[in-house]
C-alpha positions as CSV (number, residue, x, y, z in Angstrom):
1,X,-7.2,-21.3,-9.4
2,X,-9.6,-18.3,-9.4
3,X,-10.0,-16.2,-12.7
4,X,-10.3,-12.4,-13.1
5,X,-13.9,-12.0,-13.1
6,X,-14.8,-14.3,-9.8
7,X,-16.1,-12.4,-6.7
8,X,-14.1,-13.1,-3.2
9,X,-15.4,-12.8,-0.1
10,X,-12.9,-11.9,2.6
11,X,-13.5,-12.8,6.5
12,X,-14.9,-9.7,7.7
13,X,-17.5,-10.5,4.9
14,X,-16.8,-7.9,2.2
15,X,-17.6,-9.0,-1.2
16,X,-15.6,-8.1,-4.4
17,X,-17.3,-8.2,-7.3
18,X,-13.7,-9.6,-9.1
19,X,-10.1,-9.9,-8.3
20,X,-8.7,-6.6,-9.8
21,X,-7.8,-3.9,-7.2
22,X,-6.0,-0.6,-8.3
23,X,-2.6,-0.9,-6.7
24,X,-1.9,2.2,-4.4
25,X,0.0,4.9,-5.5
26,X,1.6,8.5,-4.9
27,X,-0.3,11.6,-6.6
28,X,0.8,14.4,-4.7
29,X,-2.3,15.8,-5.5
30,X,-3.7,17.1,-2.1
31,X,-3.7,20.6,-0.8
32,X,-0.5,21.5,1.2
33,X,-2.1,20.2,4.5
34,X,-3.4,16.7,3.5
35,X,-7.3,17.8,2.3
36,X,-8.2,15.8,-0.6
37,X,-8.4,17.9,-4.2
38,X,-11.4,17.8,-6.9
39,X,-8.6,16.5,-9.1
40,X,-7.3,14.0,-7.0
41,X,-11.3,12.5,-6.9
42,X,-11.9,12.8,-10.6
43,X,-8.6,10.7,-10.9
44,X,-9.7,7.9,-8.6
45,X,-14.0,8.7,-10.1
46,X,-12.6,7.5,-13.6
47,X,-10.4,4.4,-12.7
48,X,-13.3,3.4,-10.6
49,X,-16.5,1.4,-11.2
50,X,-15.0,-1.9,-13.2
51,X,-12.7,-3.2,-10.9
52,X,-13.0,-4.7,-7.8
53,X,-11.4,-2.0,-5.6
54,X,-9.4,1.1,-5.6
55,X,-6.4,0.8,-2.5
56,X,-5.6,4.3,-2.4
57,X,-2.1,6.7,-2.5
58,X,-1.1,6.5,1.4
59,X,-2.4,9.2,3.7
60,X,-0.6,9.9,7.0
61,X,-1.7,9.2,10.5
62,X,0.4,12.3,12.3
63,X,1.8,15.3,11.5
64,X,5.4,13.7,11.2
65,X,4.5,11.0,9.6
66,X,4.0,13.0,6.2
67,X,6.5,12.1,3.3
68,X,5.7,14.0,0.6
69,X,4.2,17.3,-0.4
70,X,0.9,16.9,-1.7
71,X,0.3,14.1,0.4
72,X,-3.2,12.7,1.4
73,X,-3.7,13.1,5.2
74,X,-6.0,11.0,7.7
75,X,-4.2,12.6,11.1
76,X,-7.4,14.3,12.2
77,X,-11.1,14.5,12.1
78,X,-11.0,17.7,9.8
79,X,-10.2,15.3,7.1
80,X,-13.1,13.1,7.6
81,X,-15.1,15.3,5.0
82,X,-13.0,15.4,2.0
83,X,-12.3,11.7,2.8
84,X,-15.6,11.1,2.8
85,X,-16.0,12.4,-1.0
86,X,-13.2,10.5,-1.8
87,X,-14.7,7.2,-1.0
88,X,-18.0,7.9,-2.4
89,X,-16.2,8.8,-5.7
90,X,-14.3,5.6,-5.7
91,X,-17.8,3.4,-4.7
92,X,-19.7,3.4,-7.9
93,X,-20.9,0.6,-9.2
94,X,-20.1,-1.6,-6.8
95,X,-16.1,-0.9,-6.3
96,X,-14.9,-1.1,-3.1
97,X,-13.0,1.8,-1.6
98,X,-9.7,0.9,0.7
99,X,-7.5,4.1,2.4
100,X,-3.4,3.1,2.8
101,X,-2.7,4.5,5.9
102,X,1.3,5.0,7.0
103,X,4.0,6.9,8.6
104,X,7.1,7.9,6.5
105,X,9.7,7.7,9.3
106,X,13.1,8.4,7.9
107,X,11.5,8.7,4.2
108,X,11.4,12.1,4.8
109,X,13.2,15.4,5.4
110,X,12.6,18.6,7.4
111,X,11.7,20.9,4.6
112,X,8.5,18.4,4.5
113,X,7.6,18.5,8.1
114,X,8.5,22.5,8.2
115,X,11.0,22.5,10.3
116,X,10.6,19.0,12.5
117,X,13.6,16.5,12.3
118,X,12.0,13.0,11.3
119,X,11.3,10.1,13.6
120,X,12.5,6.1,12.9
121,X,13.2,3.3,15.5
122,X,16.7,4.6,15.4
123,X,18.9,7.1,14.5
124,X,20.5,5.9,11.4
125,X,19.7,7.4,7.9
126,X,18.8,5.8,5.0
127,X,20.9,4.8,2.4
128,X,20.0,7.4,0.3
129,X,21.2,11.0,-1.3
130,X,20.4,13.6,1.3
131,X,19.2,11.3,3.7
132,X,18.5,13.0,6.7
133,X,19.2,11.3,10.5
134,X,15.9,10.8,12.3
135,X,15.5,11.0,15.7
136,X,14.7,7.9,17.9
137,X,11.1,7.4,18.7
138,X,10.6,7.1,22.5
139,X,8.7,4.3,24.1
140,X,5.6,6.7,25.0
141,X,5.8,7.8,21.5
142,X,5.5,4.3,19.8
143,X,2.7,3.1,21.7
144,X,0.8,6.8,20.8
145,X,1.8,6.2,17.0
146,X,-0.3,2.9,17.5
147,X,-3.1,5.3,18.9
148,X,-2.9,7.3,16.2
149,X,-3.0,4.2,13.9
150,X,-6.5,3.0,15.7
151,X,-7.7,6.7,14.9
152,X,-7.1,6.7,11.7
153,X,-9.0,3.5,11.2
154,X,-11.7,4.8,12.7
155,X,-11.7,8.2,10.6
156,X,-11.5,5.8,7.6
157,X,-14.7,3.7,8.9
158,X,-16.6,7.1,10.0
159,X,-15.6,8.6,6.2
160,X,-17.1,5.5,4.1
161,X,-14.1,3.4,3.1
162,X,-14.7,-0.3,3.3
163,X,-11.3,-0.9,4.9
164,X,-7.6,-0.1,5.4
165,X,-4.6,-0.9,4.6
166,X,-1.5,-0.9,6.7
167,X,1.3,0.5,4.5
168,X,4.5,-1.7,5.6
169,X,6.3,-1.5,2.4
170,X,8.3,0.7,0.4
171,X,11.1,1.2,3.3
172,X,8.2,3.5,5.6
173,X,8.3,3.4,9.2
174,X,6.7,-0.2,9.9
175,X,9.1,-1.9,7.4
176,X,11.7,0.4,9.5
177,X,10.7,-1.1,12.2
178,X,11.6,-5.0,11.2
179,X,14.4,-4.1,9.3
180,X,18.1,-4.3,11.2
181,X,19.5,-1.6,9.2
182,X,16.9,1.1,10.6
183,X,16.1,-0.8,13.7
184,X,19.5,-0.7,16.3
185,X,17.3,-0.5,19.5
186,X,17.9,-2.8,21.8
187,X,14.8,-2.6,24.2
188,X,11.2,-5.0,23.2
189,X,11.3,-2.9,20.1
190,X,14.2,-4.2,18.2
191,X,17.2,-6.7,18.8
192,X,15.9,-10.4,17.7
193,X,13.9,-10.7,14.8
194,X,11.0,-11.3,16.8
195,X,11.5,-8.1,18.9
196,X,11.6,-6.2,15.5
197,X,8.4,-8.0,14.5
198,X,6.9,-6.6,18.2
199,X,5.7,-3.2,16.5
200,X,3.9,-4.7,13.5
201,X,2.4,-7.4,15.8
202,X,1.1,-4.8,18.5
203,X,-0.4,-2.5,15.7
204,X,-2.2,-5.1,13.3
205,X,-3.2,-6.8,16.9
206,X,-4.2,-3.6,18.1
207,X,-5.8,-1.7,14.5
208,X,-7.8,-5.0,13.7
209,X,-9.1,-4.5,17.6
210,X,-10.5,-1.5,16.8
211,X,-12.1,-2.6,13.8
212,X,-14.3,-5.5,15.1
213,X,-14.7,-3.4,18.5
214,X,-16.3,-0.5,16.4
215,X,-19.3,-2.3,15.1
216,X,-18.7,-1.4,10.8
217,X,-19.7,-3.9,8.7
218,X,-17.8,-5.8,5.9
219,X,-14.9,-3.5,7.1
220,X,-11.2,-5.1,5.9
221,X,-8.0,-4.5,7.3
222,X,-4.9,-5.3,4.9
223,X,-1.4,-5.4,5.1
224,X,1.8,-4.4,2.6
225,X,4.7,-5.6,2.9
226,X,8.2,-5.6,0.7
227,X,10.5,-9.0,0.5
228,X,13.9,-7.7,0.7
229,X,15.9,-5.0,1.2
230,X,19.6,-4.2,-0.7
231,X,21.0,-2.5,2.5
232,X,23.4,-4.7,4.8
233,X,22.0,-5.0,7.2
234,X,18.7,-5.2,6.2
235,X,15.5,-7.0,5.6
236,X,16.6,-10.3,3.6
237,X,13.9,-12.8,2.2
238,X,13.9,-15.8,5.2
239,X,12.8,-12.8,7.5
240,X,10.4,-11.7,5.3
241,X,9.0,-15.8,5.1
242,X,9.0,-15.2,8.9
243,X,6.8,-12.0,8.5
244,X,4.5,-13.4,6.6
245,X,4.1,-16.2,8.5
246,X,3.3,-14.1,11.6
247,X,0.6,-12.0,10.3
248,X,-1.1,-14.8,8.1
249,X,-2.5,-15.9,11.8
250,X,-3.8,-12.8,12.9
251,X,-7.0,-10.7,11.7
252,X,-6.1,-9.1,8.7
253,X,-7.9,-9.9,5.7
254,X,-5.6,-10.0,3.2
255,X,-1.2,-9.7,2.5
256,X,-0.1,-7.1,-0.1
257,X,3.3,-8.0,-1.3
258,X,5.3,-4.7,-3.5
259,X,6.9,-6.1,-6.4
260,X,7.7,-4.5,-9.7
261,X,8.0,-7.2,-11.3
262,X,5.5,-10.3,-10.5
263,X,8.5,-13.0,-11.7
264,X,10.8,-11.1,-9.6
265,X,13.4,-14.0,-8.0
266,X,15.0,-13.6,-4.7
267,X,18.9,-12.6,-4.0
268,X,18.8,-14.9,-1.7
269,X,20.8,-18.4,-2.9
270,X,18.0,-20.4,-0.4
271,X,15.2,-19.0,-2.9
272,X,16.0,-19.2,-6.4
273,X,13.7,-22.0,-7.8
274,X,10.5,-20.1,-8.0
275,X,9.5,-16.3,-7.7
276,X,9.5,-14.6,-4.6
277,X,5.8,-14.3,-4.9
278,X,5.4,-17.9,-5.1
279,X,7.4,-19.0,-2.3
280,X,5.3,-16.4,-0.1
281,X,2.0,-18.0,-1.4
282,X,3.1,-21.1,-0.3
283,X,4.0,-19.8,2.9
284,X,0.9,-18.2,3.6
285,X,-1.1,-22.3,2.7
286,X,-4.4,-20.5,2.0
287,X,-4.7,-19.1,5.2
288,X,-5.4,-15.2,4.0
289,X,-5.8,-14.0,0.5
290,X,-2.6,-12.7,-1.0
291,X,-2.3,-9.6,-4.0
292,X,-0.2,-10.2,-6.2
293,X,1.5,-7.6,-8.9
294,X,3.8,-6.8,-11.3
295,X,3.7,-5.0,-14.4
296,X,0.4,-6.2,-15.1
297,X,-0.2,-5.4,-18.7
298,X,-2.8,-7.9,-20.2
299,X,-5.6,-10.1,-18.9
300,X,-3.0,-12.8,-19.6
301,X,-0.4,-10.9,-17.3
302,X,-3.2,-11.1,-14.5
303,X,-4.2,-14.5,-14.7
304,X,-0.7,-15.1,-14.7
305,X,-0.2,-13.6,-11.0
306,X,-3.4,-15.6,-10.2
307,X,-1.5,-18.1,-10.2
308,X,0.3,-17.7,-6.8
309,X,-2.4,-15.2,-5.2
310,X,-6.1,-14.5,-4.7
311,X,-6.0,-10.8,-6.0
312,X,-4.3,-8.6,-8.7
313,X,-3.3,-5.6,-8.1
314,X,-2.8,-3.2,-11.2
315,X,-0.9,0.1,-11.1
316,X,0.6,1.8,-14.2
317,X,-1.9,-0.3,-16.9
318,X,-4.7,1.9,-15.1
319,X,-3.0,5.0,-15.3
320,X,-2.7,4.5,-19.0
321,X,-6.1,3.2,-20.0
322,X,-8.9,3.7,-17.0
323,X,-10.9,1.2,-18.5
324,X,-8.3,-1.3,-18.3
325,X,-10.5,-3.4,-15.9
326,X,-13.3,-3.9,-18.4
327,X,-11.5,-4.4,-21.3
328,X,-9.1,-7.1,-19.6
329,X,-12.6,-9.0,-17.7
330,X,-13.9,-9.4,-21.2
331,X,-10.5,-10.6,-22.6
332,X,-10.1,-7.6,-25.0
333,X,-6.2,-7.0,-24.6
334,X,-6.1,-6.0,-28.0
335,X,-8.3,-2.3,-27.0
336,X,-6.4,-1.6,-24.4
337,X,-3.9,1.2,-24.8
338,X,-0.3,0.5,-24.0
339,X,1.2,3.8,-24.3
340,X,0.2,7.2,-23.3
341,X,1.4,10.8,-24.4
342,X,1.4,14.3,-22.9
343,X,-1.7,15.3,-24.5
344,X,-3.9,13.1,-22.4
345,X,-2.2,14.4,-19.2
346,X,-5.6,16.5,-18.9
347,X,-8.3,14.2,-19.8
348,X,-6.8,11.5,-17.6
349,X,-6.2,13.6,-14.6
350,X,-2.4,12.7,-14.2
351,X,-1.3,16.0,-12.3
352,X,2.2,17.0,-11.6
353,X,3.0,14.2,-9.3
354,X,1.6,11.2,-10.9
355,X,3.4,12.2,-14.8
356,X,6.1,12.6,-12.7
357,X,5.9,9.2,-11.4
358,X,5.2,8.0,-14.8
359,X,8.6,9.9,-16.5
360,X,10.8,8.0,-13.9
361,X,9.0,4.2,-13.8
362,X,7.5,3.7,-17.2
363,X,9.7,6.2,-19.8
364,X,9.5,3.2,-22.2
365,X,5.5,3.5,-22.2
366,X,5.6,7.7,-22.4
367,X,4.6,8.7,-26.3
368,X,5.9,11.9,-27.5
């Protein structure tokens, strides 16, 4: 078992100085048309330099792809400039800096895309208040969504960022895509599980192509994925052990599993003996590195995940205390802050979106 403060070295050849990533999360901090603020870089700028690497908020590939306002965009070369300062920001002192690139699909609603009805594999809404119904994507429009993957790869390379990672989590459109509840199609798309896995195996096929075709060095690809869904039909864990399985044999560098809790135990009565997290690191047998996370708190908490992945990812602790990372690698949990209160909203850079964020997942860790 590897420690905190050990360097990996993935296959493409990038080197991380330790095993702490900064988990990717939503800021809504961009302009209105997906150009990257000077707050949104100071807030990445100070979380930066200790850790490993930053995997930032996800930025769309296309127009309707966009979930949220004040979303970070990647759907066109315009962006390539304020990326660009974005990834220098988050580079300092030897950090890594990795974009999360993604499509929203049904995870969205037409007051966000200005007036466009959103696109899924099918036409079924999610289980969710207000939930608009998408449109079906066509089978010309798939395979240009995997174009428009490829391009934003290679915006990311031509911008600075040493890699990408493919957002296939959090109910977006490539989780969409395996899942039965938002995938009824019944053409190579969707069907069999192995028809549903069709998308995701064309695109990581197809974006990890694109990386080793364009010449970058030390340029990773990645992959996120959640275990299980609650909706019936949906995504249950043996598929998930299928997933993983799948894309542990292709070209990605690493697996990103979305937990919010690292402990977290299956609903499934097949997977109860260990954590979810554990099960999946036994199915992937060393063949990519997995992240691991869950309300990583301590250095203890992260040594803890170590023990069933290669990598830690930490979210909320970073929002609360930046330095986190260097107070955890020297095993000074005592000096790290635990609690945060409106007054250091401004000296921390947690805008609108992100105390937002922080008022609905962490209220317990919120000081008056």
């Amino acid at each position: 078992m590897s420690t905190i403060n050990s360097k990996l070295t993935f296959k493409r050849g990038l080197e991380l100085k330790n095993r702490i990533m900064m988990a990717p999360m939503t800021t809504k901090m961009s302009f209105y048309d997906g150009v990257v603020t000077s707050d949104e870089i100071n807030y990445y700028a100070l979380r930066s330099g200790e850790i490993g690497a930053v995997i930032t908020g996800a930025a769309n590939v296309q127009n309707d792809g966009k979930g949220w306002e004040g979303e970070l965009s990647v759907a066109s070369d315009v962006f390539i400039p304020g990326l660009s300062k974005l990834a220098s920001a988050i580079k300092k002192n030897g950090t890594k800096a990795i974009l999360q690139i993604f499509h929203g699909g049904r995870m969205t609603d037409s007051s966000v895309l200005r007036g466009v009805q959103p696109v899924a594999p099918s036409a079924i809404a999610a289980e969710r208040p207000n939930a608009e119904t998408p449109r079906a994507l066509a089978d010309d429009e798939i395979l240009d969504l995997i174009e428009n993957f490829k391009a934003a790869t290679r915006r990311a390379i031509e911008a600075g960022f040493d890699g990408v990672e493919l957002h296939g989590a959090n109910t977006y459109l490539l989780q969409q895509f395996f899942s039965p509840h938002s995938n009824r199609r019944d053409d190579e798309w969707g069907g069999t599980l192995e028809n549903r896995f069709s998308f995701i195996d064309k695109l990581v096929d197809e974006v990890t192509a694109t990386v080793d075709e364009s010449g970058a060095e030390n340029f990773i690809v990645g992959y996120r994925f959640s275990p299980e869904e609650y909706e019936n039909p949906g995504i249950r864990f043996s598929d998930t052990l299928f997933l993983v399985d799948q894309l542990a044999d292709k070209g990605l560098d690493y697996l990103h599993i979305s937990l919010r809790d690292r402990q977290l135990v299956s609903v499934s009565e097949d997977h109860k003996e260990k954590s979810m997290m554990a099960y999946i690191h036994e199915q992937i047998n060393g063949r990519v590195p997995l992240v691991g996370v869950g309300d990583v708190r301590t250095s203890e908490d992260a040594e803890q995940v170590l023990e069933n992945a290669e990598l830690v990812a930490v979210g909320r602790a970073l929002l609360i205390d930046p330095h986190w990372g260097a107070k955890a690698l020297d095993k000074k949990d005592d000096l790290i802050r635990q609690e945060i209160s409106s007054y250091d909203r401004e000296e921390l850079f947690l805008a609108n979106g992100v105390w937002g964020f922080m008022e609905f997942m962490m209220p317990d860790r919120l000081g008056k």
